[in-house]
N, C-alpha and C positions, 0 to 999 in steps of 0.2 A: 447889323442885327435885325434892322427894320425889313430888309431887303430877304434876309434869311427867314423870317416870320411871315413876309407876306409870300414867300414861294412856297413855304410848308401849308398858309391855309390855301394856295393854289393847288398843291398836290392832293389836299386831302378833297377839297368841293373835285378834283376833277376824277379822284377815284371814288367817290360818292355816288357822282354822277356815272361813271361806268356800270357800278354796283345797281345800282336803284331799280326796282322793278316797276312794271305798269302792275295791276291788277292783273290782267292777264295772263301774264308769266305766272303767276300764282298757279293757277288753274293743272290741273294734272285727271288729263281723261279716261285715267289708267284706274281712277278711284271707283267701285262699286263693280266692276267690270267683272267680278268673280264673287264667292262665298253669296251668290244668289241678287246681288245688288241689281243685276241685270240692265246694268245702264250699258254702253259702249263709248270707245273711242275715236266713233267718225267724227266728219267735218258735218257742221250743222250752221247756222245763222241763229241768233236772238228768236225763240220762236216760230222756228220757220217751216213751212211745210217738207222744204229735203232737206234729208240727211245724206251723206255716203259713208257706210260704215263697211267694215273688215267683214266678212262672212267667214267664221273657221268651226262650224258645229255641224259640218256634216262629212261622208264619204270617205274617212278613215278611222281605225278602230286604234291609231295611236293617242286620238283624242279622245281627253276623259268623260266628255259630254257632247251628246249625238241628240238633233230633233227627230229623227227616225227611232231612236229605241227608247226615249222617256219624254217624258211632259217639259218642255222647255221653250223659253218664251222670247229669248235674247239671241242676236245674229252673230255673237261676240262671248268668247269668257276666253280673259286672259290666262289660264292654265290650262287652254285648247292650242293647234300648234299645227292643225292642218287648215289652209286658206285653199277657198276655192272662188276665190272674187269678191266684188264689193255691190252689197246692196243700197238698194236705195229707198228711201220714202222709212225707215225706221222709227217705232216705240221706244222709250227712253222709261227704265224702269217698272214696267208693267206684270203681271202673274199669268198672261195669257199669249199663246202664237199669235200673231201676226203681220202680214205685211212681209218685208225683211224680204223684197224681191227684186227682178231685173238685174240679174250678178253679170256683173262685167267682170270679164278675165281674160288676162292676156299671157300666151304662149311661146314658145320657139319649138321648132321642130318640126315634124310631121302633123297634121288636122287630128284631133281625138276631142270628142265632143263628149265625153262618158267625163264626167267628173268626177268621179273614186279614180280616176286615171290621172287628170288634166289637173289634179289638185295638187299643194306644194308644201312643203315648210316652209317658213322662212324668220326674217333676221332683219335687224336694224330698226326697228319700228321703233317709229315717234308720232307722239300725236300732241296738238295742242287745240284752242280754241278757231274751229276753221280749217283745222289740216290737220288729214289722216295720212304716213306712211310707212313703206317699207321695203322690207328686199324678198323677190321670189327666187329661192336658193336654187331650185331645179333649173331655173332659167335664167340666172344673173340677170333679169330684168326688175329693176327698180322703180317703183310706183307711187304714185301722190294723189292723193284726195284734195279737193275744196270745194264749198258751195256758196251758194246764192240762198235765196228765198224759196224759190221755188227747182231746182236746176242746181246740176251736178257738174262737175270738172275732175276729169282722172285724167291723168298724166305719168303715159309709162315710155320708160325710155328704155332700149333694147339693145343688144347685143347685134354684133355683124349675124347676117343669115336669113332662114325663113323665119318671120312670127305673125302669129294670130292671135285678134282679138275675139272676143265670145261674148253675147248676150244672151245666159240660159234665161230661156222664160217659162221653166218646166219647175224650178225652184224655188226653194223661198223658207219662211215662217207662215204663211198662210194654209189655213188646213181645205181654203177652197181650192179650182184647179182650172186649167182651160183659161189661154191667152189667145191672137190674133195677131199677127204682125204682117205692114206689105213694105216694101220697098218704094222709096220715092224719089231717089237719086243713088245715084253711086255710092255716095257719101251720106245718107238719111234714109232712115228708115222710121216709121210710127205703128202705133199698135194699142192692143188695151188687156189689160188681164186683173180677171175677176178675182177679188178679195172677201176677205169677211169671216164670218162664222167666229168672230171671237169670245170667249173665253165661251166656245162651243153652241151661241145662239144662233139655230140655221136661218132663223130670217136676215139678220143683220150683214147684209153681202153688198157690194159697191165694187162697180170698174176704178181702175188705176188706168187712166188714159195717159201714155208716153209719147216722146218726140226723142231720135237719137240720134246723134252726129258725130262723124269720125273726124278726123283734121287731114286726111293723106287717102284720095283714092287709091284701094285696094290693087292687088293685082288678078287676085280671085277672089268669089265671093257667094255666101252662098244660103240657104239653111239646113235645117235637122229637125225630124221628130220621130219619137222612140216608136216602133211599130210593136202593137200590141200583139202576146204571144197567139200565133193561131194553134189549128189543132191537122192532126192527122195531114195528109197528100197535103194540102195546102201549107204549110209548114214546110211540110220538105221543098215545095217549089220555090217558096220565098227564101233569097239570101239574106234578105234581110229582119226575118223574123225573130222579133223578141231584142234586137239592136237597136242603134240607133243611123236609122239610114239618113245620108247625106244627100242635099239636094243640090248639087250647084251650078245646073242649066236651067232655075226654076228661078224665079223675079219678080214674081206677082206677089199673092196673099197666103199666108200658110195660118192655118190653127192646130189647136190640138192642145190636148192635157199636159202633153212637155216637149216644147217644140225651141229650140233656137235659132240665134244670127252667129256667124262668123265671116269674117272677113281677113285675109290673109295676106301680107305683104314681105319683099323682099329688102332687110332693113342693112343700114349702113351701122357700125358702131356706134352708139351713143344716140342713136336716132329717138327724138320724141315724137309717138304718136298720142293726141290727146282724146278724149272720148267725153261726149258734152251728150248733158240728159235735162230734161223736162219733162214735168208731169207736171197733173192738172186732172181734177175729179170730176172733170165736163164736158169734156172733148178733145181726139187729137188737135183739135186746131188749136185749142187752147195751150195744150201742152207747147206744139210750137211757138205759138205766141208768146209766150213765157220763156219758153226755151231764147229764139229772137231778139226779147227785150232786155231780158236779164244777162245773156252771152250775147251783146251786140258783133258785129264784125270786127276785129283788132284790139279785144279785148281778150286781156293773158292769162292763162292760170295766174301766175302771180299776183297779177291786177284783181282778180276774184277774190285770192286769199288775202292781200291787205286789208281788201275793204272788209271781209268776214271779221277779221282780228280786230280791226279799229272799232265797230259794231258790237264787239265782245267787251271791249275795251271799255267805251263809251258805257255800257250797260252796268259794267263791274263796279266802275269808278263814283257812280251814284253813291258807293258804300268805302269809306277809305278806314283803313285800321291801323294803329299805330301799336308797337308792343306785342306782347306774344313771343313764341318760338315760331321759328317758319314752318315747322309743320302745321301749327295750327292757321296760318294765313294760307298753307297751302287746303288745310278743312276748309276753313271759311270760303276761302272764293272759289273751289271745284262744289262746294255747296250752293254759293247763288247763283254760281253758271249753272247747272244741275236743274235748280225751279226755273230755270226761263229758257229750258227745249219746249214743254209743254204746259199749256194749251198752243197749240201752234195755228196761226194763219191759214184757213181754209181757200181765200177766194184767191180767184185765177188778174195778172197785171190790168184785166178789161174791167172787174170790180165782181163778175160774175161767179156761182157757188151752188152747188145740190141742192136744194131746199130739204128742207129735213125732211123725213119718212115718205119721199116725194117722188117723182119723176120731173118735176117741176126744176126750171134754170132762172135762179133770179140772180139779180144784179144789188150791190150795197158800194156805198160811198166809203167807207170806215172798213176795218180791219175786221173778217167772220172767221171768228175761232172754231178748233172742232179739238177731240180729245179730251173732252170732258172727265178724269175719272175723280168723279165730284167726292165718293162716299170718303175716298183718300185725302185728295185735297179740300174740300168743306174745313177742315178743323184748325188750317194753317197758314197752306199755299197762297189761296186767295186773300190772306189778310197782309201777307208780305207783298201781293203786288197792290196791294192798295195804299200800303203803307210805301212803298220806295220807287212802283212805276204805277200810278192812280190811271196817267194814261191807257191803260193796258187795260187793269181790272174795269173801268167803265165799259171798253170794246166785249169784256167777252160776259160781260151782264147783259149788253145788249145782245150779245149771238146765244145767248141763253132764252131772253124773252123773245125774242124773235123766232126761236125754236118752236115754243109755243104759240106764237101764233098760225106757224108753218102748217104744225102736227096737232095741235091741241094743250101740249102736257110740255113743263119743264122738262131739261135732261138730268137722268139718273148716271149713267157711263156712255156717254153718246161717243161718236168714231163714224167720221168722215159722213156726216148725215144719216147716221142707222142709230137707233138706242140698240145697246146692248142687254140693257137689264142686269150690268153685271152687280155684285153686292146688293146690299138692300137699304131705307129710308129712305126719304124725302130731303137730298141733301143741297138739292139748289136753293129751296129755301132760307137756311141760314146766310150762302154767301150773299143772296140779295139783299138781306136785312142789314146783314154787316154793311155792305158796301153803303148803304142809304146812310146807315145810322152813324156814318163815317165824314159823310158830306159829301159824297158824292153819286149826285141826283137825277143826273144828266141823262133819264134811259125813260122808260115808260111804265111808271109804277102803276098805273093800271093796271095794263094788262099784265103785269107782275104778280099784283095782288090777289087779279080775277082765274090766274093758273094755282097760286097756291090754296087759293080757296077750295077749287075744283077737285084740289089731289086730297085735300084736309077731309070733303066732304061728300063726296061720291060712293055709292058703294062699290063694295069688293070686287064685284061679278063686274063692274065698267072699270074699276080703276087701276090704272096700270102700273100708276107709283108705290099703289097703297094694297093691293090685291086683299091682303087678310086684315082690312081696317075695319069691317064688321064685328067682330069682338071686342078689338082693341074702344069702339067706339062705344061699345054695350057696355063692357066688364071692366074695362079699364086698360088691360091686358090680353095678350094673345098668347090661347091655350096651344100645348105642345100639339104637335100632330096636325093644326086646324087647316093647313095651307097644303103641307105635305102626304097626309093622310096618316103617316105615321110617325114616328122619332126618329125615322133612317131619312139623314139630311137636316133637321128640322133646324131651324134659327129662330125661333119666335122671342125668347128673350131679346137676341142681338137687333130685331125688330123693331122692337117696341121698346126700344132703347132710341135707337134713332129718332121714331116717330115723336117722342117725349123730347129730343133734344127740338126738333124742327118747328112744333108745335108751341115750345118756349117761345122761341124767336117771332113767330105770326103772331104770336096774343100781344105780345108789343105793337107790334103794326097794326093788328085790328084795334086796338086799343088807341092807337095815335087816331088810326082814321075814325074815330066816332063810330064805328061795330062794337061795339060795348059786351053787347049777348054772345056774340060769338070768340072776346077779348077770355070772358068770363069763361068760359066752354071748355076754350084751348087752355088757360090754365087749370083747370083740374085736372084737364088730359095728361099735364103734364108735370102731375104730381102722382099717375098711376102708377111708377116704378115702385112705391112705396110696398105694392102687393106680394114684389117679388122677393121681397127683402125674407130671408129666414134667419130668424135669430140660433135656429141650434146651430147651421150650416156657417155663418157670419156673413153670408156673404149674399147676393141675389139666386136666387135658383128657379130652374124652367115649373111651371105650374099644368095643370092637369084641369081637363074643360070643367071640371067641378070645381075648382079652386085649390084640390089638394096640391101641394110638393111632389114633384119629381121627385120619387123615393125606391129603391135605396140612388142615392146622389153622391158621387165624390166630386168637390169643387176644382181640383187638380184635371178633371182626365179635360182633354182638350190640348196640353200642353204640346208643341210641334206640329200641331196643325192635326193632333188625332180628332176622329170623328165624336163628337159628344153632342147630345141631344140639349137643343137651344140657344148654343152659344155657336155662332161662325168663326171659325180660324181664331180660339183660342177658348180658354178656361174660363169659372165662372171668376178665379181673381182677374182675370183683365178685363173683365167688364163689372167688376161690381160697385169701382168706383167713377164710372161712368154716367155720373149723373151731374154733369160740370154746372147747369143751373137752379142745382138743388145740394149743395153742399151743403149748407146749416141743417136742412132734413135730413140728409146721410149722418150727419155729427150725430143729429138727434136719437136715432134707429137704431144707431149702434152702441150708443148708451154714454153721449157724453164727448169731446175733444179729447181726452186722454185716452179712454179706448179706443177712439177713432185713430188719433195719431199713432198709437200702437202699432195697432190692425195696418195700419198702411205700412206702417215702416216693415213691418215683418214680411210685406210682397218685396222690399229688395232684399231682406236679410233672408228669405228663406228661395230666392231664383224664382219669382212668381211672377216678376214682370216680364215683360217681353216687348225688348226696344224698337220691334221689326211688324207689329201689332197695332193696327192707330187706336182703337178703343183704350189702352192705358197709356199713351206717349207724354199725354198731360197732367199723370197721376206725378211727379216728381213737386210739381209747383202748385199741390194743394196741400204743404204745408208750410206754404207763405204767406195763406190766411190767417194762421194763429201767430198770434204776438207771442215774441220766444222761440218762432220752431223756424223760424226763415235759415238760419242756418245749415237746417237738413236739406232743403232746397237746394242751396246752395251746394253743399258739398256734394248731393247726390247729380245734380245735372253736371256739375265739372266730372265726374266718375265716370257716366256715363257716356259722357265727350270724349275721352281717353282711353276709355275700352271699344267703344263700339263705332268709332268716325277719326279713321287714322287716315295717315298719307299715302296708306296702301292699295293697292288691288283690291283686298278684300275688308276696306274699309267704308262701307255702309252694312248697316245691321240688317241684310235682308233686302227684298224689293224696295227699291228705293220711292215705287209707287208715284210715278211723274211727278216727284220733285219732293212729296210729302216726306220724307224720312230727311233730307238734304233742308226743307223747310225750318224742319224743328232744329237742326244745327244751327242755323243761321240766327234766326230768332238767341236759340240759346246762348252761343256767342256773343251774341250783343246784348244781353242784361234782359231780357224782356222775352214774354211769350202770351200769344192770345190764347186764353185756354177755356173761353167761354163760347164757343162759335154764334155767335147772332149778336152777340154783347159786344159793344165798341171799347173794349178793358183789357188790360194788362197788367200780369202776375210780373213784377221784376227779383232780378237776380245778380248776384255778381257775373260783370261782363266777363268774358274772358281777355280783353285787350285794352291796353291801358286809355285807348282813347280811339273812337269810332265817331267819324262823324260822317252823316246822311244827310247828302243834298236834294232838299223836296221838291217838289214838281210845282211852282209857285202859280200853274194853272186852276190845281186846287187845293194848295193851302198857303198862308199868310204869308208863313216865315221861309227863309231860304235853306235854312241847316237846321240840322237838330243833332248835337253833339251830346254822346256819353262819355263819360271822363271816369278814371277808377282811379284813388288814392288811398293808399297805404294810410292808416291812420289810428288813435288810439280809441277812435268811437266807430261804431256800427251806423250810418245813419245816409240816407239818399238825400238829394235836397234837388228841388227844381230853382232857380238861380238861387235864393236866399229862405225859400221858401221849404222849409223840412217836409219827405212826403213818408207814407208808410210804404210798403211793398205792392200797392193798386194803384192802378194809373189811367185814367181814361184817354181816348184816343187824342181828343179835343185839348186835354192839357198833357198830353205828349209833345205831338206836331206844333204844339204852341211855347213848350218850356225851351227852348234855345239850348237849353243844356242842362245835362243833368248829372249832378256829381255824385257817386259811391264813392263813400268813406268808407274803406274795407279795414278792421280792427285787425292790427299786425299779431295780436296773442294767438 
């Protein structure tokens, strides 16, 4: 019997152990990738400059979405279904083109470089963390993605016959144009093609310098670029007018607006040819260098992809969940892989990086971030990696002040060394406060303090963070029309909403540092949301350079992104209650916590929220403030979990906004959420998993874990070890409570 028991617990630990997943396996890259999520399914690293993802959004009208005939931002949507290669150097979640260039594609057959020709369906596609692939049905050549850091690995294995590989450098997601590529070996070729102009600002433009390596001397080799249509007798002389003419006795340097590489071989069955990429935003040499360091000699796609997964692995595992459905493990951890593509790793394996707004090449010890899209991540991103990788958030507070010292000015949406100017407020300031006011110190609050000063108090006509803070500085508030000239585009509400969040957060710090006068300043500033409050309307509404109301006003129009004067990308409900450190004044305004909790419940009971929106993501867990109402909390963030963050494709609610929308799941998951940006606090909530525990980075904080535990129980009640707490939690006795137990009441 003993012997029969101990082979049964033998069977069961060793089909446990078959069963068992890493974190990783969790992960599914298929999630956001459609219903506008605009994430993708390439192979990436933990924050790293390359990506290689799938390109299927252009050159056939079988797919439902094309970057040539609408506004689209993403090199990928999984209900697209023509490939035409894989790009490299990839945005994860963003609202604007892009990047999304150098498409390596490989062929059989006869040379066609026109890619509405060269392009394919295909089949079999998988993807996980570090490996993207699939099958190209036109050409039964089957394909694999993995990366590095910096540096790309494809691996396509072909069919008996002729096939060609292709590097257009004519396409992309980017709306600039004009690359340069020469030849440096048989097998190497390097080049550079101009990017930028994102989300439409013509200054914001930067090379993408490349390095590219084939694995198998060609047998032919060549390039291409499209000759631009002539007119009359000339026209007719040229065969090649308005085509795409082939060069392939030419070897030296080629440019032009849409020019590529092919290279053409005679392959045996099953044969792998692999194709290995480097960039670098400082120089070909760089690119090499990198390319070099990171794909040494005798190093395998496989060898790349391990160590990608193990790196994904490692990252994921900081955070372990116990309990749940698998779909929601599968939310969870395609969630915090999701926040840690971007901010990604700027500088080149020599330590060298753009200097911001520069010509200038300087050189850093430590890791310089770029991809800033702060106005998104300010309210969440950055407090989860301070919270679970502190390493990381130190690195990219320093590539923020350093920015400023670079240019002058914090970044607003910075990208590869350019501000973009995209969104509006002053939103690097909160994540610096948070991160200080967190413990972690380690950067140059000087000149931190001396940029946010600058952007607080400069005028409009110099300032580039704050352009229409002359009013805001006078009146309180900024009148419709004052920046735009008119109400067509205007954001001044959505404005002066930010500047009132940022301005909270400095008067604490002017306030620590002995600026007393200017402590005192920024708190009234950021009590002027009060003006815009209308009691007929309920809600905040745009104001008129005399003071009057925006009249006639409907608080609704805004919804889908229509155009309404004052508020940006959405209505006056998702921003009314936007005033996360002035909630007992809000209570006040609107006559009361009952009215107030009313007024808010009725944004989810009447479709007023909008999960895809950062201005309300944190209205759910402002009624964990009242004693009694934490259970709306409660029910409403588990609702929103289950309607709008599935294990599907089109499971993120919108742009996923470099991580911001994937941020607020994670948080929400695990009982907790920072919903005051510059305040080191936390609203809690029921976890969604019976037991979560978080291994801290004991570089900066005490303890080693910090466990969540959820039990079933006949009382309502959280406790930090013995210690009963309410629904607020400071950062300090977070990272310090060892664990923290919800008693969830079974009624």
């Amino acid at each position: 019997m003993k012997k029969l028991l101990s082979l049964g617990v033998s069977v069961c630990l060793v089909w446990f152990s078959l069963n068992a997943k890493d974190p990783v396996d969790w992960v599914n890259p298929f999630i956001g990738t459609t219903n506008f999520g605009t994430t993708n399914p390439g192979a990436v690293t933990p924050n790293g400059l390359m990506s290689v993802a799938p390109f299927n959004v252009m050159g056939s009208d079988i797919n439902r979405y094309d970057k040539d005939n609408r506004w689209w931002s993403a090199p990928y949507d999984n209900t697209n279904s023509y490939f035409t290669g894989f790009s490299h150097v990839n945005l994860s979640g963003v609202g604007c083109p892009e990047l999304s260039s150098l498409l390596v594609m490989a062929t059989t057959g006869d040379l066609d470089v026109d890619y509405h020709n060269y392009g394919t369906t295909y089949s079999d596609e998988h993807a996980s963390p570090g490996l993207y692939g699939l099958k190209l049905d036109k050409y039964g050549i089957r394909a694999e993605a993995t990366a590095t850091v910096r540096t790309g690995r494809i691996r396509f294995i072909f069919p008996k016959g002729k096939g060609n590989i292709l590097l257009n450098l004519g396409e992309g997601l980017t709306n600039e144009s004009g690359a340069t590529v020469h030849r440096i070996s048989d097998i190497e070729i390097a080049g550079c093609k101009l990017m930028g102009t994102f989300c439409y600002n013509p200054n914001a433009v930067f090379p993408l310098y490349f390095a590219m390596r084939v694995s198998k001397v060609p047998s032919d080799q060549g390039f291409w670029k499209f000759q631009r249509p002539k007119k009359g007798v000339e026209a007719e002389w040229d065969v090649d007018d308005a085509k795409y003419k082939i060069y392939p006795n030419f070897g030296k340097t080629m440019s032009g607006d849409d020019i590529g590489v092919w290279y053409s071989y005679d392959t045996e069955s099953e044969e792998v040819i692999e194709v290995s990429v480097g960039v670098s935003f400082v120089s070909e040499e760089n690119a090499m260098l990198n390319l070099n360091t990171e794909q040494p000699a005798g190093v395998s796609f496989d060898d790349i992809h391990s160590s990608a997964r193990k790196q994904w692995n490692d990252h994921l595992s900081r955070v372990m969940v116990e309990g749940g459905t698998d779909d929601q493990k599968t939310v969870f951890y395609t969630a915090l892989y999701h926040t840690l593509i971007h901010p990604s790793i700027l500088q080149d394996v020599n330590g060298q990086y753009p200097a911001m707004e520069s010509n200038e090449i300087l050189t850093t010890p430590r890791n310089r971030y770029t991809v800033f899209s702060l106005w998104d991540t300010y309210r969440n991103l950055h407090q989860l990696m301070t919270l679970i990788y502190p390493e990381k958030q130190i690195d990219m507070v320093r590539s923020m002040v350093d920015m400023y010292k670079e240019w002058g000015w914090l970044p607003k949406w910075e990208l590869f060394g350019r501000e973009t100017f995209t969104m509006e407020g002053d939103p690097a300031i909160p994540v610096i406060i948070d991160t200080w006011r967190k413990g972690l110190t380690d950067f140059d609050m000087e000149s931190a303090y001396a940029a946010m000063k600058k952007s607080a108090t400069t005028p409009g006509k110099d300032n580039l963070m704050r352009p229409d803070i002359d009013p805001y500085l006078e009146k309180g508030y900024i009148p419709l029309g004052y920046y735009t000239g008119d109400n067509s585009g205007d954001n001044s509400v959505s404005h002066a909403l930010e500047y009132y969040v940022a301005d909270n957060a400095l008067a604490w710090l002017a306030e620590s540092r002995g600026d007393a006068g200017f402590a005192k300043e920024l708190g009234k500033r950021a009590s002027g949301w009060r003006q815009y409050y209308s009691a007929e309307s309920g809600t905040l509404r745009p104001l008129n350079a005399n003071g009057s109301f925006l009249s006639p006003f409907n608080p609704r129009q805004g919804e889908n992104f229509e155009p309404v004067p004052g508020f940006h990308e959405g209505s006056a409900w998702n921003y009314t209650f936007y005033v996360p450190h002035d909630i007992d004044g809000l209570v006040k305004v609107m006559g009361g916590k009952r009215k107030f909790i009313n007024k808010l419940q009725t944004v989810f009971d009447d479709s007023l929220y909008d999960p895809a929106n950062e201005p309300d993501i944190a209205y759910p867990y402002l009624f964990s403030r009242f004693k009694g109402e934490e259970w709306r909390t409660s029910k409403i963030v588990s609702e929103l979990l289950a309607k709008h963050f599935t294990a599907k494709s089109d499971g993120i609610p919108g742009n996923d906004d470099t991580g911001t929308m994937s941020a607020w799941a994670v948080f929400s998951m695990m009982g907790l959420y920072p919903d005051i940006p510059g305040v080191p606090e936390y609203t809690l909530t029921t976890p969604a998993f019976d037991k979560i525990t978080i291994t801290l980075n004991t570089d900066y904080y005490d303890k080693e874990t910090l466990v969540i535990e959820k039990q079933m129980s006949n009382l309502n009640m959280i406790k930090s070890g013995e210690k009963e707490l309410g629904y607020r939690i400071s950062h300090s006795d977070l990272v310090n409570s060892q664990i923290l137990h919800f008693y969830i009441s079974i009624k």
